[in-house]
C-alpha positions in Angstrom: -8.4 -27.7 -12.2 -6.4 -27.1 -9.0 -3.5 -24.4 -9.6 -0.1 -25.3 -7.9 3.5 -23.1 -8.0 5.5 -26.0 -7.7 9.1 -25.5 -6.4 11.3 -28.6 -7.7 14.3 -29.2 -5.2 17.2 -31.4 -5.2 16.0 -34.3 -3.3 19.3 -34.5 -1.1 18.0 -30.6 0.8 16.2 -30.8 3.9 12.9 -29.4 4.4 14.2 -26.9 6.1 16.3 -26.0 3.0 13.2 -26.1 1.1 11.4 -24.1 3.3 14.0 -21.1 3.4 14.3 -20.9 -0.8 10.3 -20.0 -0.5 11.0 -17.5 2.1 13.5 -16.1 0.5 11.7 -15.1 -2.6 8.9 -13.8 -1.2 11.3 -11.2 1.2 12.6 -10.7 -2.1 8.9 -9.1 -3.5 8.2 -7.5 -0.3 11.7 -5.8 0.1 11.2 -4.6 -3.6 7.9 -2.9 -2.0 10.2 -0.9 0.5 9.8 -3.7 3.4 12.5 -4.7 5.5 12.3 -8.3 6.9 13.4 -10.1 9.8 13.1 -13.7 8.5 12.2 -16.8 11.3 11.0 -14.9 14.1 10.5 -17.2 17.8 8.5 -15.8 20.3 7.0 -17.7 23.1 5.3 -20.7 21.3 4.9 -19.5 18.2 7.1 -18.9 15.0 6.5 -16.4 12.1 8.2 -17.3 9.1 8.8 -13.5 8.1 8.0 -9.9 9.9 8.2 -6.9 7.3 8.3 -3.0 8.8 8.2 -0.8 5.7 10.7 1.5 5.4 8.4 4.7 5.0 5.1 4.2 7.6 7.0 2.1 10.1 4.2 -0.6 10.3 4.9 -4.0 10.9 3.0 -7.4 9.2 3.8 -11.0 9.6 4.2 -13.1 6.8 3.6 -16.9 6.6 4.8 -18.4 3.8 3.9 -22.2 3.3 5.1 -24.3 -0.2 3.5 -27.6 0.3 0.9 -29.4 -1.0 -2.0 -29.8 1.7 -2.6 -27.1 4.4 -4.2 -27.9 7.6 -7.4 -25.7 9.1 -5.1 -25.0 12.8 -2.1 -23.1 10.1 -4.9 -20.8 9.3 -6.2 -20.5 12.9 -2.2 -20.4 14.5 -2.2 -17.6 12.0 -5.0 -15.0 12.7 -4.2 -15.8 16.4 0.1 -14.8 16.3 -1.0 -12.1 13.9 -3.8 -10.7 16.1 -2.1 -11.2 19.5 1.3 -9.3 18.6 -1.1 -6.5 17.3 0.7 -7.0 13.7 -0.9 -4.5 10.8 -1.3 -7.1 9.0 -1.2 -10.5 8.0 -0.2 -12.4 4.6 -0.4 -16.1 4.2 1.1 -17.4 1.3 0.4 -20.7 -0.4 2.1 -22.4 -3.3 -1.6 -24.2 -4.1 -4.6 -23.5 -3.6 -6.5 -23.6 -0.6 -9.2 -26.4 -0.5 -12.0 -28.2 1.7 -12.1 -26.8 5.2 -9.4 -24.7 4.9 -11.2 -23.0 2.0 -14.4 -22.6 4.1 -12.1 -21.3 7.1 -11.1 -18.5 5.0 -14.0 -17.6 3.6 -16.0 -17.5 6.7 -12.7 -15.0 8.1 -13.0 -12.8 4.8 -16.7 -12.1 5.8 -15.8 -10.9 9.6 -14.4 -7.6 9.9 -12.4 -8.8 12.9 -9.8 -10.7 10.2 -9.9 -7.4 7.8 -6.4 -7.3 7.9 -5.4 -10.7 7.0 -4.6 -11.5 3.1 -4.3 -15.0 1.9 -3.1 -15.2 -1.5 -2.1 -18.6 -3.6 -0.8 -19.4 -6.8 -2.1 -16.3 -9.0 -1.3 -13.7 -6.6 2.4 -15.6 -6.0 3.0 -15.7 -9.8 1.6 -12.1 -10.4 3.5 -11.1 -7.1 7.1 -12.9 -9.0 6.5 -11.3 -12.3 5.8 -7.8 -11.2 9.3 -7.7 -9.2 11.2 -9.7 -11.9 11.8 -12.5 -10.3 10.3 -14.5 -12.7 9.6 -13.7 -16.5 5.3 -13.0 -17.5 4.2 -16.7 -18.3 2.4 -17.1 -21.5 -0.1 -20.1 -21.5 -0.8 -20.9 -24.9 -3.9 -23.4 -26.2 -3.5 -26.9 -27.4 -6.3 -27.6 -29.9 -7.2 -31.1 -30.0 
């Protein structure tokens, strides 16, 4: 069973509408963990949906945030590369489902090299847990249907 958040919009927002609520909530959790966040950062050729310094050790991680269905093996790539070449602390890519086929592999292949130690990628479980632990969202209760 594939686990999904899934963000139900009005149909008449744009995507980047759509894109922005996602955004927002997670600078939401991270400024609830004493991280203050610059939100759609440009630099030359590259974008990086949020950059949080926290407020105490003054170090600085970009955040990618992504609330669609498929993900592409060059988002994770684009990634590790804007994350590595501005020298960020470290990265966290965020997924509303979970990561599948080659973008699976990618990750796990990066999670087993020390030079991508620093990047996190976290999908639906670590999103809910993240919501529910900065009351966002209330703890979801899953109960069993017997059949």
């Amino acid at each position: 069973m594939i686990k999904q958040v899934k963000i139900l919009f009005d149909p008449n927002q744009t995507q980047a509408q759509k894109g922005d609520f996602f955004e927002n909530l997670i600078r939401d959790v991270f400024e609830s963990q004493r991280y203050k966040i610059k939100q759609r950062v440009n630099f030359t050729g590259m974008e990086i949906d949020l950059i949080a310094t926290h407020l105490d050790r003054n170090e600085q991680s970009y955040i990618e945030c992504k609330a669609k269905e498929q993900l592409e093996s060059n988002e994770i790539k684009t990634f590790a590369f804007n994350v590595s070449h501005h020298k960020a602390i470290s990265g966290y890519f965020l997924s509303t489902t979970e990561y599948a086929h080659q973008v699976a592999g990618l990750i796990e292949e990066m999670k087993k090299d020390s030079r991508y130690s620093n990047l996190y990628f976290w999908g639906p479980d670590k999103i809910i847990e993240l919501l529910e632990s900065s009351q966002k969202i209330k703890p979801l209760v899953l109960c069993q249907v017997n059949s």
